[in-house]
C-alpha positions in Angstrom: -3.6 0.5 17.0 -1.7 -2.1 18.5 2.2 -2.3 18.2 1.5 -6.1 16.6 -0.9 -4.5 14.5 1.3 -1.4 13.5 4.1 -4.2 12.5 2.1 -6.3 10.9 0.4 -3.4 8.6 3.8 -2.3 7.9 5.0 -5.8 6.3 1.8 -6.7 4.5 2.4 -3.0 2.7 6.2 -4.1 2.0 4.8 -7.1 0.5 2.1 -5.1 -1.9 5.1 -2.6 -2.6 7.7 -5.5 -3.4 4.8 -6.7 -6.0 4.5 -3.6 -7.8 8.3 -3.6 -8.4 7.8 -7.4 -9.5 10.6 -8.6 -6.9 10.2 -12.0 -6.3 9.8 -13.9 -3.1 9.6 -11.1 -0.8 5.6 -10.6 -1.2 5.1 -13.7 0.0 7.5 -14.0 2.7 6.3 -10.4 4.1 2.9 -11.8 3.9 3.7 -14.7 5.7 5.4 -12.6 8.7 2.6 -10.0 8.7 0.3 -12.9 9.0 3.0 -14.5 12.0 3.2 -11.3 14.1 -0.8 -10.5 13.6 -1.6 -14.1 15.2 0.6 -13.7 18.2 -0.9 -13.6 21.5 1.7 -11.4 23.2 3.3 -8.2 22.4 6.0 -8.5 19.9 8.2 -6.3 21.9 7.8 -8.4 24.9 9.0 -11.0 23.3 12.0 -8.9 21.4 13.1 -7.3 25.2 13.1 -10.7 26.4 15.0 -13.1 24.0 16.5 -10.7 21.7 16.4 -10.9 18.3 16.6 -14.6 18.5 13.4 -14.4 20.0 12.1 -13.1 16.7 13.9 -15.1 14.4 12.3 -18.1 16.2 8.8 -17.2 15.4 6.9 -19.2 12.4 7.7 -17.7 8.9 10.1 -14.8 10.4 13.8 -14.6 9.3 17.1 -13.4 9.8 16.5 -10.7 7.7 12.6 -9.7 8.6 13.6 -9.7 11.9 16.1 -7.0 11.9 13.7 -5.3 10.1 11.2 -5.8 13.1 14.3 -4.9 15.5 14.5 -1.6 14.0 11.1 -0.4 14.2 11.0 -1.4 17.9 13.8 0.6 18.6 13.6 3.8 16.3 9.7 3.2 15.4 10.2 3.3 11.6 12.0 1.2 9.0 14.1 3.1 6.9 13.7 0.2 3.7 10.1 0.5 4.3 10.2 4.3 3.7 12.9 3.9 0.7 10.5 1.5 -0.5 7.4 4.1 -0.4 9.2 6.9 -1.8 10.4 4.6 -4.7 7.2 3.5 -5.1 5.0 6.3 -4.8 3.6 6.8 -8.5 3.6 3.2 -9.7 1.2 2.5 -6.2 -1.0 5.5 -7.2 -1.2 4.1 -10.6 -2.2 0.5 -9.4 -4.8 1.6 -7.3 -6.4 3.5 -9.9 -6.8 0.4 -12.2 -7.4 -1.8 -8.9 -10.8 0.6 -8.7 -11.4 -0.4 -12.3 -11.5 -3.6 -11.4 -7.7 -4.4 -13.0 -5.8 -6.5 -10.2 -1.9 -5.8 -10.8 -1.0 -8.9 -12.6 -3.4 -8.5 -15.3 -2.1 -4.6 -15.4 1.6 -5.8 -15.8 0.2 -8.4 -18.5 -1.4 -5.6 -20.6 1.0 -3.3 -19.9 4.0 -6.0 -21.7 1.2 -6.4 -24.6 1.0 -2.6 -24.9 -3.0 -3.2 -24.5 -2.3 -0.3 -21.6 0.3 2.4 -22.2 1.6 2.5 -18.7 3.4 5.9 -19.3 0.4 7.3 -19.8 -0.9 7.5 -16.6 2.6 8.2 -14.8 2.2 11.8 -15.5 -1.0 12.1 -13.7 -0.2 9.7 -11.4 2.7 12.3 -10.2 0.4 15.8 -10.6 -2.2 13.7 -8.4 0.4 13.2 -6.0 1.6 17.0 -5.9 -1.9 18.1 -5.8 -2.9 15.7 -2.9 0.2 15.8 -0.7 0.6 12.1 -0.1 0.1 8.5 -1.9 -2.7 7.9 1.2 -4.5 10.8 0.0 -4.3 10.5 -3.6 -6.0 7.0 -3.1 -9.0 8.2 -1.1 -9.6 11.3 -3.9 -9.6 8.2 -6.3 -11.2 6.1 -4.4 -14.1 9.1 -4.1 -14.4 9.6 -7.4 -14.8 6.0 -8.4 -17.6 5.5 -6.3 -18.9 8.9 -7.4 -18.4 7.8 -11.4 -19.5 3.9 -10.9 -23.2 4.8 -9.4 -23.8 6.7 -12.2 -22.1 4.6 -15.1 -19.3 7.2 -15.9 -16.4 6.7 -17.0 -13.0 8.1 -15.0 -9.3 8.7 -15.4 -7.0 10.2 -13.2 -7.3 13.4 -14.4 -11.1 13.1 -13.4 -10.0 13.8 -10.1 -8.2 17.1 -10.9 -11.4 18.3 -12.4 -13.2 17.5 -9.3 -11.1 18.3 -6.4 -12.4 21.7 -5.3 -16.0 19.3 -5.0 -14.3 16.2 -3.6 -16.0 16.3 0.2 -19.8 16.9 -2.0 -19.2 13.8 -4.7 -21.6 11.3 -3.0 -22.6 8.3 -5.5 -25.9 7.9 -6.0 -28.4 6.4 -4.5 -29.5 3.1 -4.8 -33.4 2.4 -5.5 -35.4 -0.9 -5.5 -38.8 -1.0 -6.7 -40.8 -3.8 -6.6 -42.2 -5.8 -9.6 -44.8 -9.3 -10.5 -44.3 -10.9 -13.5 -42.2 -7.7 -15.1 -45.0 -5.3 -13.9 -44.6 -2.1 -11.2 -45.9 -2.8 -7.8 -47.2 0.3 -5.6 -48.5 0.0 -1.8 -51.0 1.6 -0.4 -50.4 2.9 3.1 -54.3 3.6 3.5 -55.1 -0.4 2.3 -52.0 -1.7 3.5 -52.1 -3.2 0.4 -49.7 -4.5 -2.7 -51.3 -3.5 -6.2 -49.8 -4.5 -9.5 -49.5 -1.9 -11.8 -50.7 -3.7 -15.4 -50.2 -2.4 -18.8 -53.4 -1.1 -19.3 -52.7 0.8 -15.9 -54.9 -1.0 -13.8 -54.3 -1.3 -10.0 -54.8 -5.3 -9.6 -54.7 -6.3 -5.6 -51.6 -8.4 -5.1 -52.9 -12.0 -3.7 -49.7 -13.9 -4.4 -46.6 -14.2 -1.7 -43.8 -11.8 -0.9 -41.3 -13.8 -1.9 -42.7 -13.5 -5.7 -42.0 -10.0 -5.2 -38.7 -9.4 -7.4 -37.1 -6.1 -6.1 -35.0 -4.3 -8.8 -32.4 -1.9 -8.2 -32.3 1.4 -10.3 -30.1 4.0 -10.3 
């Protein structure tokens, strides 16, 4: 990856992790520099080496304060807010990407949670066990992420704890496959490799020879 690209990863995570702590301003302004630094033509630290830190403050949507962050990085290759950030962060981002693969984005999580419609505290505990278990908040989001897939193909419910249960099976959870089977008018289609042939399969269990367009063909997908 890219030193830009590194940067700009960097930021746009700041800005997800200064939403989950509902601080204002700052996701949008990290957004806005991630978004800056990604669009640049030239290396970041070209331009740093060249003009300083004025350099940086001069780009679109970067200030004073974003660009010392981006000063630091080029010149230890980490940003210690962005790691205080992480480590502050750790459970409540676990948590949010658990009900983001339920299809809960975070503002409608932090509504429910202030109308006690979700019992945040509930899931914290997990959250942290996960996190033990897994090593690291990356990790813990792809064992998730796994058994989400694994649960939605098959219409099964999941909880966090789900993913204890099926840890020592996490690299054989594959979801399952989708089918599509072909139907006229609500009734099965089979083809015949021999005729080369559609038949429609009628409730009497008739083969009828298919004389009508593909296109009437409705394919249905089954679990």
């Amino acid at each position: 990856m890219k030193r830009n690209e590194k940067i700009a990863k960097i930021l746009k995570h700041m800005a997800e992790l200064y939403e989950i702590n509902s601080v204002k301003g700052k996701p949008f302004a990290y957004r806005r520099a991630a978004k800056t630094i990604l669009q640049l033509k030239e290396d970041v630290g070209k331009i740093y080496k060249e003009k300083g830190i004025f350099g940086l403050e001069a780009l679109p949507g970067i200030g004073k304060r974003i660009a010392k962050k981006i000063e630091e990085y080029l010149k230890t290759g980490k940003i210690k807010d962005y790691e205080a950030l992480k480590e502050k962060t750790k459970i409540r981002e676990i948590v949010t990407f658990y009900f983001k693969t339920k299809g809960i984005p975070l503002e409608k999580l932090k509504e429910s949670a202030k109308k006690r419609e979700i019992i945040y505290s509930r899931y914290t505990k997990p959250a942290k066990q996960l996190l033990e278990l897994a090593g690291s908040v990356e990790k813990a989001k792809e064992a998730i992420a796994k058994v989400a897939e694994w649960a939605k193909s098959r219409n099964l419910d999941y909880a966090i704890e789900t993913v204890f249960k099926k840890w020592l099976e996490l690299d054989k959870l594959k979801p399952r496959e989708v089918v599509k089977k072909p139907y006229y008018r609500g009734m099965p289609m089979v083809w015949s490799e021999s005729k080369k042939k559609w038949y429609v399969i009628s409730p009497e269990g008739e083969w009828l020879e298919f004389a009508g367009k593909e296109s009437e063909i409705e394919w249905r997908i089954e679990k």
